[in-house]
C-alpha positions as CSV (number, residue, x, y, z in Angstrom):
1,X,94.6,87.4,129.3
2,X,96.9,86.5,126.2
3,X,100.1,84.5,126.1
4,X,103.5,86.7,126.9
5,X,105.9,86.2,124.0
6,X,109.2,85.1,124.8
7,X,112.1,87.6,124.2
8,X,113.4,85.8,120.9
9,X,110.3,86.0,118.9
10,X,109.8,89.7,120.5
11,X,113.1,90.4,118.7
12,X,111.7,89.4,115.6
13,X,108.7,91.4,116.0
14,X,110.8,94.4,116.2
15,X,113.6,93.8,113.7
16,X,113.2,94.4,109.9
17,X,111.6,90.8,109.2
18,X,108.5,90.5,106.8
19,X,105.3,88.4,108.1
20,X,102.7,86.8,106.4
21,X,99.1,87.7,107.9
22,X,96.3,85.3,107.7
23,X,92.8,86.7,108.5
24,X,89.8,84.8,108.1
25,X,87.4,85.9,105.1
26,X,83.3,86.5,105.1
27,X,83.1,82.3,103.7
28,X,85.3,81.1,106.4
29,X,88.3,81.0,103.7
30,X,92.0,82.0,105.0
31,X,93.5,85.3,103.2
32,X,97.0,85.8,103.5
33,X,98.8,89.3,103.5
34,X,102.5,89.9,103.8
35,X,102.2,93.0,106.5
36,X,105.1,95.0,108.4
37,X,104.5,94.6,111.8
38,X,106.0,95.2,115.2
39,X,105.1,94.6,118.8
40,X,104.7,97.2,122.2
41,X,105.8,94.6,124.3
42,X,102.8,92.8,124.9
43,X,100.4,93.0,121.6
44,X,102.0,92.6,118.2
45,X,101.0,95.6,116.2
46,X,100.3,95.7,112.8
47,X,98.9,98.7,110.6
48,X,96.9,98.6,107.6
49,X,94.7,101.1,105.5
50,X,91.2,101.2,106.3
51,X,89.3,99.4,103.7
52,X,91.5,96.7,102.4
53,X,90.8,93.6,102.7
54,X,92.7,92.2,106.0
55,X,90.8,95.0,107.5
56,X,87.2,93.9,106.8
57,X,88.2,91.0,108.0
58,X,89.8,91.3,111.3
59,X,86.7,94.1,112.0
60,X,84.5,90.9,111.0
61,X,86.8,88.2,112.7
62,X,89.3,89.1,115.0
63,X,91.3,85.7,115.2
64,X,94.9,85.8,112.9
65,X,97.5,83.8,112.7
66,X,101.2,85.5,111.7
67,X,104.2,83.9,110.7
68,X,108.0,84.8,109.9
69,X,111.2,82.9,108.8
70,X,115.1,84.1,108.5
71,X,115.8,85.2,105.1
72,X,119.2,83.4,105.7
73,X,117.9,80.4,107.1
74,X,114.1,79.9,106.0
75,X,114.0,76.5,107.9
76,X,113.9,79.1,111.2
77,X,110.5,80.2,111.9
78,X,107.8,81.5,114.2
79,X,104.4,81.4,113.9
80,X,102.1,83.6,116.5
81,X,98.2,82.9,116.8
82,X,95.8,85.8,118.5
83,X,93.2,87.7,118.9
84,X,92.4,91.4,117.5
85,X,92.2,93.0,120.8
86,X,92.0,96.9,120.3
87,X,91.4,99.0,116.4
88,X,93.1,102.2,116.7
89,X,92.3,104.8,114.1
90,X,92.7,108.4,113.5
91,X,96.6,110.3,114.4
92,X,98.2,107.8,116.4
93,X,97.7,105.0,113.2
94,X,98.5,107.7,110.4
95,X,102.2,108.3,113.3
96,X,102.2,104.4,113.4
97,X,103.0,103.9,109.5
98,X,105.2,106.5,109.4
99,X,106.8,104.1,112.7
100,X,106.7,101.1,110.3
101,X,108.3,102.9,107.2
102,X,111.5,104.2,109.4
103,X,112.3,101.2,110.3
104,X,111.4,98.7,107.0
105,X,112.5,101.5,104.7
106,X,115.0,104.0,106.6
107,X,112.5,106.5,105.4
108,X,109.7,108.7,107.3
109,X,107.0,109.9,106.6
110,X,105.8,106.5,104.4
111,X,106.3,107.5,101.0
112,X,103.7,105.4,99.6
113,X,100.5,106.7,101.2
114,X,97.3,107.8,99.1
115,X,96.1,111.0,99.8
116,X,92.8,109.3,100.7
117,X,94.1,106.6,102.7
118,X,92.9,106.3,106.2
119,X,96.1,104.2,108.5
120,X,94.0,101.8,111.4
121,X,96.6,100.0,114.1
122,X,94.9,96.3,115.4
123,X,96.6,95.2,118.0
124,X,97.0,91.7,118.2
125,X,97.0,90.1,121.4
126,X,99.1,86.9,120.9
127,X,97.3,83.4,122.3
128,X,99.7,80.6,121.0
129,X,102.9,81.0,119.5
130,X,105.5,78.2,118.1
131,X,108.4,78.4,116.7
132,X,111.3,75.7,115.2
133,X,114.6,76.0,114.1
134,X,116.8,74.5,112.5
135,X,120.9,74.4,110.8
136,X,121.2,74.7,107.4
């Protein structure tokens, strides 16, 4: 069973804020994305194309680690560590970035998909999370 996140860093996961994904590559190096991402209430939920590669990875290596800071105050952070939990493919991801693009860009469907893309949800189930903040 994976950590429940506290309502502050929930709110995060489903406001407008960018987060940078590490995923663990096939040498054991770290790989960092910055990814759109949201949460259901329990998993955080992020949404990729299949074949890229923060997708090879997680298939290969589910543990990530995600962080976020205030755009207005960058010294105000979170950082969530987990667990891939569940791949979701087919409608429901192709629905899911179309999700993500309404609410990062005000815009659905996502304008910039590739007639060959194929979406894939992970959820993420969270298993530490920290966070700091601090005044200007």
């Amino acid at each position: 069973m994976g950590l429940a996140l506290p309502d502050d860093v929930k709110e995060r996961l489903k406001g407008k804020n960018f987060w940078h994904l590490a995923t663990i590559k096939a040498n054991g190096a770290p790989q960092s994305t910055p990814v759109w991402a949201d949460t259901d209430g329990t998993y955080v939920i992020v949404n990729t194309a299949k074949g890229r590669a923060k997708d090879k990875h997680m298939r290969r290596d589910g543990r990530v680690a995600m962080s976020s800071f205030e755009l207005d105050n960058p010294y105000t952070f979170i950082e969530i560590q987990g667990k891939v939990v569940d791949i979701v493919e087919g409608q429901p991801a192709e629905d899911g970035i179309d999700d993500l693009a309404e609410k990062y860009m005000g815009q659905r469907p996502y304008p910039l998909r590739k007639p060959e893309e194929q979406r894939v949800i992970y959820k993420i189930e969270p298993t530490a999370y920290s966070s700091y903040a601090r005044d200007h």
